[in-house]
C-alpha positions as CSV (number, residue, x, y, z in Angstrom):
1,X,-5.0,10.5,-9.1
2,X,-1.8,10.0,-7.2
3,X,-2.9,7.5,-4.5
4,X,-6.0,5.5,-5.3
5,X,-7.6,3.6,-1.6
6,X,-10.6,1.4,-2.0
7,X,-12.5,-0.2,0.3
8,X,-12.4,-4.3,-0.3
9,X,-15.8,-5.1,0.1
10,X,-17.7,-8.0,2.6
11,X,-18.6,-10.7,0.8
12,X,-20.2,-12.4,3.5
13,X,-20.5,-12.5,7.3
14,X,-21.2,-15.1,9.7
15,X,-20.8,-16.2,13.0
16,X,-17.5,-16.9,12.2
17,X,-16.1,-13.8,10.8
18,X,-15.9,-12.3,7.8
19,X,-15.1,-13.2,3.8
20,X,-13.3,-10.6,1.5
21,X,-11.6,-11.2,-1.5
22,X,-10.0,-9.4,-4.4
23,X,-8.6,-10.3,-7.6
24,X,-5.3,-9.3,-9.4
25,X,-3.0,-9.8,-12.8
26,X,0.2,-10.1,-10.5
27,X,2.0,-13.7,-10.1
28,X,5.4,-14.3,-7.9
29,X,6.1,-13.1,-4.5
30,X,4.2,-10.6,-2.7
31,X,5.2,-9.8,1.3
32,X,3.0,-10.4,4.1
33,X,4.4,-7.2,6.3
34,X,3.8,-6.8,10.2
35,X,4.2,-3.1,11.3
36,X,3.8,-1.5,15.0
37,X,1.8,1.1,15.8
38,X,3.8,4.4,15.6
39,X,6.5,2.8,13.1
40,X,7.2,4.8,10.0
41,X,7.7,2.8,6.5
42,X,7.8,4.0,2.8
43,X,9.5,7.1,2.7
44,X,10.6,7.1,-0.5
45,X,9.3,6.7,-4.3
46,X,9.2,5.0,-7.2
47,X,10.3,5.5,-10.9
48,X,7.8,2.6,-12.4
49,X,10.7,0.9,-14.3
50,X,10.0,-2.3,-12.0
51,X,6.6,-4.0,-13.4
52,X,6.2,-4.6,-9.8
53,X,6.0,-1.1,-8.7
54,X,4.1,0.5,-11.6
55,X,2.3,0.9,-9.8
56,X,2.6,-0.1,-6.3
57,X,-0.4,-1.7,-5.3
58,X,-0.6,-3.2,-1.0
59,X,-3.5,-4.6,0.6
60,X,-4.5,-3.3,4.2
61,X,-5.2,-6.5,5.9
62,X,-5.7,-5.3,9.2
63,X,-5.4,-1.9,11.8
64,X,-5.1,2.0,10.5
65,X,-2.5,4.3,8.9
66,X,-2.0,6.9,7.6
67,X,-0.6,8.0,4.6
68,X,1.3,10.9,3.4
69,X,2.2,11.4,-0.3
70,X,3.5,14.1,-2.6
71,X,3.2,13.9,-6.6
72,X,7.1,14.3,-7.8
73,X,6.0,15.8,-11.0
74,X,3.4,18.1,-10.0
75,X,3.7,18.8,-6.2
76,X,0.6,18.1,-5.6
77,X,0.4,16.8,-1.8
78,X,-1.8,14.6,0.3
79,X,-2.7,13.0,3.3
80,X,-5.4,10.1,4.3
81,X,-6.1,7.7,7.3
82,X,-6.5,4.2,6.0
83,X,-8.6,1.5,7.6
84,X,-8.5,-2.1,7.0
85,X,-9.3,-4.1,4.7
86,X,-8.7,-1.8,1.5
87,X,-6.3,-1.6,-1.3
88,X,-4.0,1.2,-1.6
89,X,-2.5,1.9,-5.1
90,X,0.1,4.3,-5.6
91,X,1.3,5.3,-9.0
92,X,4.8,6.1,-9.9
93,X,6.8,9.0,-8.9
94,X,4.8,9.4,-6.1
95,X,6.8,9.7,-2.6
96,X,5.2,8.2,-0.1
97,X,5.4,7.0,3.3
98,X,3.0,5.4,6.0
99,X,2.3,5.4,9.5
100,X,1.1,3.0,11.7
101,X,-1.9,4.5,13.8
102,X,-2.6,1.0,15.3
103,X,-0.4,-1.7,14.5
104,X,-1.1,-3.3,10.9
105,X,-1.0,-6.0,8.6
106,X,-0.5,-5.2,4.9
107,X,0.2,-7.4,1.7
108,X,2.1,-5.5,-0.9
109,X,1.6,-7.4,-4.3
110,X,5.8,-7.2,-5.3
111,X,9.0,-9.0,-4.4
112,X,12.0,-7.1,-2.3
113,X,13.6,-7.5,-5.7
114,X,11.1,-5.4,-7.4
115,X,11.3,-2.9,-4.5
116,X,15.1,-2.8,-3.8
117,X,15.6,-2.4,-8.4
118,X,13.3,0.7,-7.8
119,X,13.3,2.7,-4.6
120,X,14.4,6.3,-4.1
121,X,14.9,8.3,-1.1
122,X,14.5,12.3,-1.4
């Protein structure tokens, strides 16, 4: 599969909100990345030669996107809406961009460094 979303589960619920959590191999610095509602991010793709981006791998904190993807080596195609909290992971070669239906909050588990070493535009 190109893109991989899954749904990161309640823990527990109270009165006061809600727990999630997640666990992942990946150490360093990850962005915390604000996005309005109609913006367009992504856009572009990946060659996996940046351990950070092989794959890509963001947590949906909060709001809804959607996401629109082709596979670089098969042409295979995709769309999906997105709601928070899930974990998108998006394998190499795969271009991708994402649109904020709402606006969102997402983690993405990688530096700028390991974006900006290995980022393509079509």
């Amino acid at each position: 599969m190109s893109v991989t979303i899954s749904k990161i589960e309640v823990k527990a619920i109270d009165e006061r909100g809600a727990l999630h959590y997640f666990s992942t191999n990946r150490s360093g610095e990850f962005l915390l990345v604000y996005r309005k509602a109609g913006s367009v991010s992504g856009q572009h793709y990946h060659t996996g030669k940046s351990a950070g981006k092989n794959p890509e791998e963001m947590l949906l904190v909060q709001g809804t996107l959607t996401m629109n993807w082709k596979n670089l080596g098969t042409g295979e195609t995709g769309t999906v809406n997105i709601e928070a909290p899930s974990r998108v992971v998006i394998q190499a070669n795969i271009w991708h961009e994402v649109k904020a239906l709402t606006d969102i909050i997402f983690i993405e588990l990688n530096s700028l460094v390991d974006g900006s070493e290995d980022t393509y535009r079509l």
